[in-house]
C-alpha positions as CSV (number, residue, x, y, z in Angstrom):
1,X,131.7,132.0,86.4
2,X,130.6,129.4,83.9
3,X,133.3,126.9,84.4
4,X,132.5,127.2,88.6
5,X,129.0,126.7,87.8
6,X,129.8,123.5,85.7
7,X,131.5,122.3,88.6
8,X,129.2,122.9,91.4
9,X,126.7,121.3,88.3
10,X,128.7,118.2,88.3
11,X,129.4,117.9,91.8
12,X,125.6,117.6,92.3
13,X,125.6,115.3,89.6
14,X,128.1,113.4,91.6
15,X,126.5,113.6,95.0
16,X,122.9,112.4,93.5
17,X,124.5,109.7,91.6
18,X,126.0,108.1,94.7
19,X,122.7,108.7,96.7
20,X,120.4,107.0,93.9
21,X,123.2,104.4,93.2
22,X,125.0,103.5,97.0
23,X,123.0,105.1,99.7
24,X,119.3,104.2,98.5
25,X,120.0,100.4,97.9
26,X,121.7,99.9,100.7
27,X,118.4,101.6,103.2
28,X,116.5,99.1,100.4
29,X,118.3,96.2,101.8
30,X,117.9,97.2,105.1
31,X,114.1,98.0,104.6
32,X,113.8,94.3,103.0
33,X,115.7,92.5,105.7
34,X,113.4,94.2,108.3
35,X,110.7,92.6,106.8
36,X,111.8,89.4,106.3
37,X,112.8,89.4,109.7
38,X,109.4,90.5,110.8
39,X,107.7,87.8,109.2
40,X,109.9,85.2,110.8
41,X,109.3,86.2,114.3
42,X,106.4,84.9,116.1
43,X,107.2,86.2,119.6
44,X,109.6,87.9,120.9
45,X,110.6,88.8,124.9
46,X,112.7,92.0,125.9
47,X,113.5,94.1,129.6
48,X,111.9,97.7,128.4
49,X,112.3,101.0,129.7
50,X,108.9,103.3,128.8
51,X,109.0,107.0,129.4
52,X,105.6,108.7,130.0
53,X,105.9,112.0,131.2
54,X,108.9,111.9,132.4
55,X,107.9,109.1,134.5
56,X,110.3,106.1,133.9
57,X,109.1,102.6,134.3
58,X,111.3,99.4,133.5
59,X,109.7,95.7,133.3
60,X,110.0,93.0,131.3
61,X,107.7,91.8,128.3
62,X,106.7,88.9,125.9
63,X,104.7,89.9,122.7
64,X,103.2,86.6,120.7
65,X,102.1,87.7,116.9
66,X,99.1,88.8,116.5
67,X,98.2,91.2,119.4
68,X,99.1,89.2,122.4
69,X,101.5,90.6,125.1
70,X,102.2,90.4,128.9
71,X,104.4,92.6,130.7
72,X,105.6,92.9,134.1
73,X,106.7,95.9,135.6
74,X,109.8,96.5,138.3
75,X,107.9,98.6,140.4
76,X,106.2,98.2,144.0
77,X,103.0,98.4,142.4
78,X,103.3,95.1,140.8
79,X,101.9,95.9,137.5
80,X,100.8,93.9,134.9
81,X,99.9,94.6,131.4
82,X,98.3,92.1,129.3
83,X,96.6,91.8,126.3
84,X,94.9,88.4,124.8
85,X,94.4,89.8,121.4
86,X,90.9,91.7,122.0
87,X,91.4,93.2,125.6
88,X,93.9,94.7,127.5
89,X,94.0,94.9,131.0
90,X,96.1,96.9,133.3
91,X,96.3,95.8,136.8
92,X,97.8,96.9,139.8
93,X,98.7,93.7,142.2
94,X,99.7,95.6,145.3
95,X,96.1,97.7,145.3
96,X,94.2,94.8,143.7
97,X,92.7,97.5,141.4
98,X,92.8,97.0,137.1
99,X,92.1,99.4,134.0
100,X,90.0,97.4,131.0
101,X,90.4,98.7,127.7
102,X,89.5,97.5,124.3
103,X,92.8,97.1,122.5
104,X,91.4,98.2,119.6
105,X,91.1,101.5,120.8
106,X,94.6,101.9,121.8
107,X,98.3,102.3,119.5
108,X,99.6,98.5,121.0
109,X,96.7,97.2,118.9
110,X,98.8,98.0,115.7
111,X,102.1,97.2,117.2
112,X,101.2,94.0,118.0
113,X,99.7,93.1,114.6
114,X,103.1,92.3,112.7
115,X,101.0,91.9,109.4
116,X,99.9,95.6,109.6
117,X,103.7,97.0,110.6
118,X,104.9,94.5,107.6
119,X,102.0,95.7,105.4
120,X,102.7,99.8,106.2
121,X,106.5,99.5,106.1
122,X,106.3,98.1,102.1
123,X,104.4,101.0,101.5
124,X,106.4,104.0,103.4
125,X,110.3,105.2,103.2
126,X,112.2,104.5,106.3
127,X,115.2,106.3,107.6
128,X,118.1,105.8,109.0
129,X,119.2,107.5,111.9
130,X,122.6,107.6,113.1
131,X,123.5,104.8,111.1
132,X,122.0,102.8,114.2
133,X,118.3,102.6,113.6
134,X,115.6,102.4,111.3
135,X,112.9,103.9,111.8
136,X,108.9,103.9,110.2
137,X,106.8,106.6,110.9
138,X,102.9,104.5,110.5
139,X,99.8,107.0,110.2
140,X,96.3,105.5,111.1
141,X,93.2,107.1,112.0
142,X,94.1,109.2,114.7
143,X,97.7,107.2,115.4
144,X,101.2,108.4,114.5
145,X,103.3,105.7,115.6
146,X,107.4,105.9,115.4
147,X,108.7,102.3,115.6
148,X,112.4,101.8,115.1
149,X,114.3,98.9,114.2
150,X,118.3,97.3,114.8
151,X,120.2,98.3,111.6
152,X,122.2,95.4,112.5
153,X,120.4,92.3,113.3
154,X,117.1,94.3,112.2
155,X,115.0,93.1,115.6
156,X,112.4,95.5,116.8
157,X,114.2,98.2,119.6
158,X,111.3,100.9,120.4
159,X,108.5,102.7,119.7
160,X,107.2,106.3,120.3
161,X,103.2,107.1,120.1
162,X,100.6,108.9,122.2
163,X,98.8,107.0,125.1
164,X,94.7,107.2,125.1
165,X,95.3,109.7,127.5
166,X,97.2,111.7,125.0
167,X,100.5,111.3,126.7
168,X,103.6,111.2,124.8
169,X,105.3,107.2,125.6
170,X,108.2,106.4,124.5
171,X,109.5,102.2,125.0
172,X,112.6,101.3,124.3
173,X,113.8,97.6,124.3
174,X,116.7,95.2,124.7
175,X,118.1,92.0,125.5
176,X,115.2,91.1,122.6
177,X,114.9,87.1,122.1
178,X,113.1,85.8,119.1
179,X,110.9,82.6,118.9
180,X,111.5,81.2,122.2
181,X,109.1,78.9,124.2
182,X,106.4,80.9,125.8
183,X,103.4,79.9,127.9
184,X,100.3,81.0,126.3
185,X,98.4,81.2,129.8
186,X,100.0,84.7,130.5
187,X,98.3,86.1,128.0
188,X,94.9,85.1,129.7
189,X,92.5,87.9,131.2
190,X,91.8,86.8,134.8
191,X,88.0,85.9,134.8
192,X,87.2,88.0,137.9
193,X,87.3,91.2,135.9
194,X,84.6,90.3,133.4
């Protein structure tokens, strides 16, 4: 009985070993190469695909760092998100109607501020899941915010938070493109809805 319990002993040894010595550096590396590739992205564009009870909507979006993004939706309503760092808007083309909220007030206003995300993710354990994605789970205030990264090339792919109404949303994203030419005029609130 002594001897098997010596070698169950060591063979925990040997599992912890190879966690503390292979397994955490590597998920450090990926951590750090997140960041660094966080910090060297000033906008990024993707095609999305957001999921808010059960209701699937696909578009295409630009974020510029901090707290600016436009998206268009492939739908017949025509909608627009956009936010110019202080305000988002939400407008609906086809019945010329728009939602006004202050972004402060809503989960995008920490995912568009990469010096917050960069700021949080030094200071939490990620995980790896599926040897695919990373993923940070960010608590503020009354936000839990899932955001999930490319183990690969490390570029954002997602998020999963609550909407102000409560609703579970879930975005995922591809086809990202870093640092490309944008114009800042989309990211302009139409004067009309002041």
């Amino acid at each position: 009985m002594l001897a098997k319990e010596m070698f169950f002993n060591k063979k925990n040894i040997f599992f912890l070993l190879i966690f503390f010595f292979i397994i955490k550096p590597i998920e450090a590396s990926i951590k750090k190469k997140i960041i660094l590739n966080l910090k060297n992205t000033k906008n990024i564009t993707f095609n999305f695909e957001q999921k808010i009870n059960n209701i699937l909507e696909q578009g295409k979006c630009t974020i510029e760092y901090p707290k600016k993004i436009y998206c268009l939706y492939n739908n017949n309503k025509k909608k627009i998100l956009v936010s110019n760092g202080k305000t988002l808007v939400i407008t609906n083309q086809k019945k010329s109607s728009y939602y006004l909220y202050p972004l402060n007030k809503t989960p995008l206003e920490l995912i568009l501020d990469k010096d917050f995300l960069i700021k949080e993710m030094k200071s939490i354990e990620g995980r790896n899941v599926d040897n695919r994605y990373y993923n940070f789970t960010i608590l503020n205030n009354n936000n839990k915010i899932n955001i999930f990264f490319n183990n690969k090339n490390y570029n954002l792919i997602g998020w999963q938070t609550e909407d102000i109404y409560q609703n579970l949303a879930i975005t995922f994203i591809s086809e990202v493109k870093t640092n490309q030419i944008i114009d800042k005029k989309i990211f302009k609130i139409p004067k009309k809805i002041y």
